[in-house]
N, C-alpha and C positions, 0 to 999 in steps of 0.2 A: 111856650111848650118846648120843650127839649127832645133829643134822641131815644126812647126808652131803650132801658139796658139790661140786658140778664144777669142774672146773679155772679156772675163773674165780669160782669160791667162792660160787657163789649156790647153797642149795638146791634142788634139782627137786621138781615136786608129786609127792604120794604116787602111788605105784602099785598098783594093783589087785593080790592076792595069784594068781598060776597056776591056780589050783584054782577061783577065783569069784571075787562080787565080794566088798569086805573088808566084814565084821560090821559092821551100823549101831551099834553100843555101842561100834567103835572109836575112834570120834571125842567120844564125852563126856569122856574126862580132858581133849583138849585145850580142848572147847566150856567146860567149869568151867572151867578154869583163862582161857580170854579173858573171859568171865561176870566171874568175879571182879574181874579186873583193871578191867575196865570197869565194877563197884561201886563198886571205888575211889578211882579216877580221878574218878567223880561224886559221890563225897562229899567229894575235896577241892576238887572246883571249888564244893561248897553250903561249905566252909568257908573257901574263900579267892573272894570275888565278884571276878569277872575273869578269873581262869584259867581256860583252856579244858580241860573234859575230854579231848576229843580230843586236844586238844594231849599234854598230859600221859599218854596211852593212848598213841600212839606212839611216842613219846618212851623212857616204860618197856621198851615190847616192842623198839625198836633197843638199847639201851643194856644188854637181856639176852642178846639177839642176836648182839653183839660184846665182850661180859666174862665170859661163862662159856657152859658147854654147855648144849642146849637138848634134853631127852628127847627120845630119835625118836619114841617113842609118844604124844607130843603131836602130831604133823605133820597127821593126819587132822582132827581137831575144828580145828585153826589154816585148815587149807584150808576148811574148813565157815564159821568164825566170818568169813575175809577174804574171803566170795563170799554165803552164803547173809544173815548177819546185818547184811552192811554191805546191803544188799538191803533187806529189810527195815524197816532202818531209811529208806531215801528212800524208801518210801513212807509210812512213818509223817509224813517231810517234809510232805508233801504237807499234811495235817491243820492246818501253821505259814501255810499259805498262804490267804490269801482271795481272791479277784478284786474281791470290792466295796473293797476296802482299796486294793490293788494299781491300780487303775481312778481310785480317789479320789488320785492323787500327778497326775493329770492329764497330758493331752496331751504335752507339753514335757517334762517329766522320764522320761517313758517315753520318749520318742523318744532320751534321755540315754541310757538304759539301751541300747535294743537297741542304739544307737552303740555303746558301750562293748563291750558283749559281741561284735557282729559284727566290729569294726573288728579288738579284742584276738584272737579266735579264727583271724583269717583274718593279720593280723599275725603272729603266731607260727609257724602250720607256714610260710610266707614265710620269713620268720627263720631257723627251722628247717631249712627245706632247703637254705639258704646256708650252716648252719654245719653239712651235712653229715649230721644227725639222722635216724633212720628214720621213716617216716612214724607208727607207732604209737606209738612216745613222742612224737612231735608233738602228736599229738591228744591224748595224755590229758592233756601239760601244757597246749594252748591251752585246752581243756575245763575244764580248775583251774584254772586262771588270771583263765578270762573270765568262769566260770559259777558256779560254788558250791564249789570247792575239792575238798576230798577226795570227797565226795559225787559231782561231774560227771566226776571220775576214775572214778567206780566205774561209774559210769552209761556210762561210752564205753568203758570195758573191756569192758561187757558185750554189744557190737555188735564190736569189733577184736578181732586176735588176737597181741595183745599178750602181752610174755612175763613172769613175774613181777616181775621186777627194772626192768623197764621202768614196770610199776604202784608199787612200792615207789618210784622216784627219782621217777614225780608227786609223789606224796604226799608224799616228803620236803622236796621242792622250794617246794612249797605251803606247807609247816609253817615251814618257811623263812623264806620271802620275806612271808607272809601275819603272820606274827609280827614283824617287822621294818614291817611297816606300822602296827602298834597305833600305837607312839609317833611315827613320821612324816606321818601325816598329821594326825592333829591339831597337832601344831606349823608344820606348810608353809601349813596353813589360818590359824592364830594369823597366822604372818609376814606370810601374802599380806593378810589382815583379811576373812576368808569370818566373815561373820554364822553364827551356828548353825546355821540351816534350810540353807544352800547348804554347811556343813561337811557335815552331817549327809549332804547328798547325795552329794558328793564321797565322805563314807565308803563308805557302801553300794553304791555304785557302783563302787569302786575295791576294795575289801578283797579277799581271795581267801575266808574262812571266816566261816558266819553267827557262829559262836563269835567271832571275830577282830574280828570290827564290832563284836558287843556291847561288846566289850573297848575299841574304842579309841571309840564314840561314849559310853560312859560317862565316859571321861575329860571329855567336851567338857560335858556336863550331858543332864537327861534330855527336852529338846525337841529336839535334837541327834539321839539315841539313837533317840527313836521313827520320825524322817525313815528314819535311816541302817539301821535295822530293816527297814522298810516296801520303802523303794529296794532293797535286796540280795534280799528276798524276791521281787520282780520280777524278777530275775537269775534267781534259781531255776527259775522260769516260763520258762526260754528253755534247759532240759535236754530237756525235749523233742523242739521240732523241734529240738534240735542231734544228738541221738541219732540220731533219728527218718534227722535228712539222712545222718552218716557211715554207720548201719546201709544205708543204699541205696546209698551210694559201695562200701562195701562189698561187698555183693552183689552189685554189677557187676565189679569185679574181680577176682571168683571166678570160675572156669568154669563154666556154666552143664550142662554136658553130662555126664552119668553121670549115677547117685547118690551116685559121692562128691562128688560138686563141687557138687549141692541141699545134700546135707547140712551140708557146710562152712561153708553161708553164714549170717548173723547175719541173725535174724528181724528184719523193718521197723521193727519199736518192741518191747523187750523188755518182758516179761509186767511186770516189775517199775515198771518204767517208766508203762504203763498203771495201775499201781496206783497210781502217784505220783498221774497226772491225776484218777482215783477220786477220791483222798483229799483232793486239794485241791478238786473239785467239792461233798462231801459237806461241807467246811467251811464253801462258800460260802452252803451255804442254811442255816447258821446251824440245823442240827437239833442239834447236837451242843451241851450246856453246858459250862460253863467247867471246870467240874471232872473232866469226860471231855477237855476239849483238856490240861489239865495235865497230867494221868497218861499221855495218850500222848505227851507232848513225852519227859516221864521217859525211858520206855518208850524212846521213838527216840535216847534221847542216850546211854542205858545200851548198845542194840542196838552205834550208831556206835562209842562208843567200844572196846566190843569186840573191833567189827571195825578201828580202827585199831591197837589192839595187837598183831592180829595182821598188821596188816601192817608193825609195825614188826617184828615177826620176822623178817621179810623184807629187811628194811633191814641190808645187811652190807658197814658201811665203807668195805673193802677193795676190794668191785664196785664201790661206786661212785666212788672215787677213780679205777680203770681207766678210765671214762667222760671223765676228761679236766673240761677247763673250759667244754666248751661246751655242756652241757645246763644249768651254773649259770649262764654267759653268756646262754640265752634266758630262764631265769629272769627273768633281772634286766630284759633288754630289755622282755619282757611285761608285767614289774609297770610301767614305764616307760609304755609305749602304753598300757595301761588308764588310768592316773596321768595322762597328759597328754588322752588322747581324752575322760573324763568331766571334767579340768578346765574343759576347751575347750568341752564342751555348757553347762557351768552360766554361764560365762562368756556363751555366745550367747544364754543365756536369761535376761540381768541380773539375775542372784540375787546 
C-alpha cells in the first residue's frame, strides 16, 4: 500500500481515525525508519568530510518518494519526524550559537549580515509577488534563502499556514541552489582576489545551509572556515525576530472574531523557537563543556536529518514540475541578491 495522492499527486497529512484520535505507537514504524535514515546519512557524512547529512537525508527520502512505493503505515511517524523532530532539532541549534562569538565579528560585519538577510528576505517575497507566487511559499523560500536554510523553513512554517508541498519545494529549492553554492563561491572569490578572512565572510553570509558553508569554506582552508562558520551562525540569530515578525503579520490577517478565528492564529514566537533563544543563551554563559556541546551537535544533526528525510517524502517530482519555472526562477534570483548584497557590504568594508 502506498501514500494516497490528490490529483495533483502530493500526499495529504494523516488523518485522524472516526472513532478517536490515532494510537501514539502509530507513528513509531514511520519515527524508526526517519531515525534510521538519519543514522545513516550521519555516518556517511563522519565518512565522507564535506558531505552534508542533511543533504543526503533528503535526497534519500525524495528519491524513495518518486521510484517505488512508500507504506501508508509509515505516514504517521513521517508527519511526526517532518514537524515534531525537525523542531527539535533548532533548538538543539541554538546550543551552536554563542553571542560572545557572534558580538566578537564586530560592528561592520554584522551590520553585513543583517543587510544580507533583510535586504534577501524582503527581495524575495517582492520577486515573489511579481512572479505570481502565494505568499506562504514566499516566506518560507525568502526565510531559507536569507536565514539558515532548511531550518528557517521549518521555523516559518511553524508561524504560516503553509501547505505541505509548499514546505517540500523550500527545502528542495534550498538543497538546490545552496549545493550549487559550495563550489561558486569559492571560485568567484579566487577570480574576484577576496583574501580568506573576506572569502570566508562572503561565504557565511551568502550560503543557504550551515552544513553548505562548512563544505564550501573548507575548500578555501581553515581560517577561511572559522570566519564563514562564525558569520552564518549570526544569520541564525536573525530566525527569530524574522518568526517572531511574520507570526504577527500573521495574526493580523486572521479574523480576530469568534473562537475559531483566536484559534487559527500562530502564536507570536513558537514554543520551539523560544527554546532556540534558551539554548543559545545557556551556550553563551559558557556552563555547558565541550563534550556536552559535541554530543548535542550529534544529537541536532541526527534529529535534522531525520526530519529532512522525511520531508523528502514529501518531495514528489511530478508536483513540483506542475509549479512551473518560477519558484526556480526566485530561487535563483535570491541566491543572486544575497550573493550580490553581502558582496557589496564587504566590499564597503575594505576587506
Amino acid at each position: 500500500m502506498t501514500f494516497p495522492e490528490t490529483a495533483g499527486g502530493v500526499r495529504p497529512r494523516p488523518a485522524a481515525p472516526a472513532h478517536g484520535s490515532p494510537r501514539p505507537t502509530a507513528a513509531l514504524p514511520g519515527l524508526a525508519v526517519c531515525l534510521g535514515a538519519g543514522v545513516l546519512a550521519w555516518g556517511l557524512g563522519q565518512l565522507l568530510p564535506g558531505v552534508s547529512p542533511l543533504l543526503v537525508a533528503i535526497l534519500a527520502g525524495a528519491l524513495w518518494r518518486n521510484l517505488a512505493p512508500v507504506p501508508a503505515r509509515l505516514a504517521p511517524g513521517v508527519a511526526v519526524s517532518g514537524k515534531r523532530l525537525l523542531r527539535a532539532g533548532i533548538v538543539l541549534l541554538g546550543l551552536q550559537v554563542s553571542l560572545g562569538s557572534v558580538l566578537g565579528l564586530g560592528a561592520g560585519v554584522l551590520a553585513v549580515v543583517v543587510a544580507s538577510v533583510t535586504v534577501t528576505f524582503c527581495a524575495t517575497l517582492w520577486i515573489g509577488h511579481l512572479l505570481g507566487i502565494g505568499l506562504a511559499q514566499r516566506l518560507l523560500i525568502a526565510s531559507g534563502f536569507s536565514i539558515c536554510g532548511a531550518a528557517a523553513v521549518a521555523g516559518v512554517d511553524g508561524v504560516t499556514r503553509a501547505k505541505e508541498e509548499e514546505v517540500a519545494t523550500a527545502v528542495a529549492l534550498v538543497v538546490l541552489f545552496g549545493t550549487l553554492m559550495i563550489p561558486l563561491v569559492p571560485f568567484l572569490g579566487g577570480a574576484l582576489g577576496l583574501e580568506d578572512q573576506a572569502l570566508g565572510i562572503w561565504i557565511g553570509a551568502s550560503t543557504h545551509e550551515v552544513a553548505q558553508v562548512v563544505a564550501a569554506g573548507g575548500t578555501v582552508g581553515g581560517g577561511a572556515l572559522a570566519v564563514a562558520v562564525t558569520v552564518k551562525l549570526a544569520r541564525v540569530l536573525m530566525l527569530a525576530p524574522i518568526a517572531a515578525g511574520v507570526a504577527i503579520h500573521q495574526r493580523r490577517s486572521i479574523p480576530s472574531a469568534g473562537a475559531a478565528g483566536r484559534a487559527g492564529r500562530p502564536p507570536i514566537v513558537p514554543l520551539f523557537i523560544l527554546g532556540f533563544i534558551a539554548s543559545m543563551a545557556l551556550r553563551t554563559t559558557g556552563a555547558l563543556p565541550e563534550p556536552v556541546l559535541a554530543g548535542t551537535q550529534v544529537l541536532q544533526t541526527l534529529l535534522l536529518s531525520a526530519a529532512m528525510f522525511a520531508l523528502g517524502l514529501g518531495v514528489h517530482v511530478k508536483s513540483l514540475l506542475r509549479l512551473g519555472y518560477r519558484a526556480i526562477l526566485l530561487g535563483a534570483l535570491s541566491t543572486a541578491v544575497i550573493l550580490a548584497t553581502s558582496l557589496g557590504g564587504i566590499a564597503a568594508l575594505g576587506l
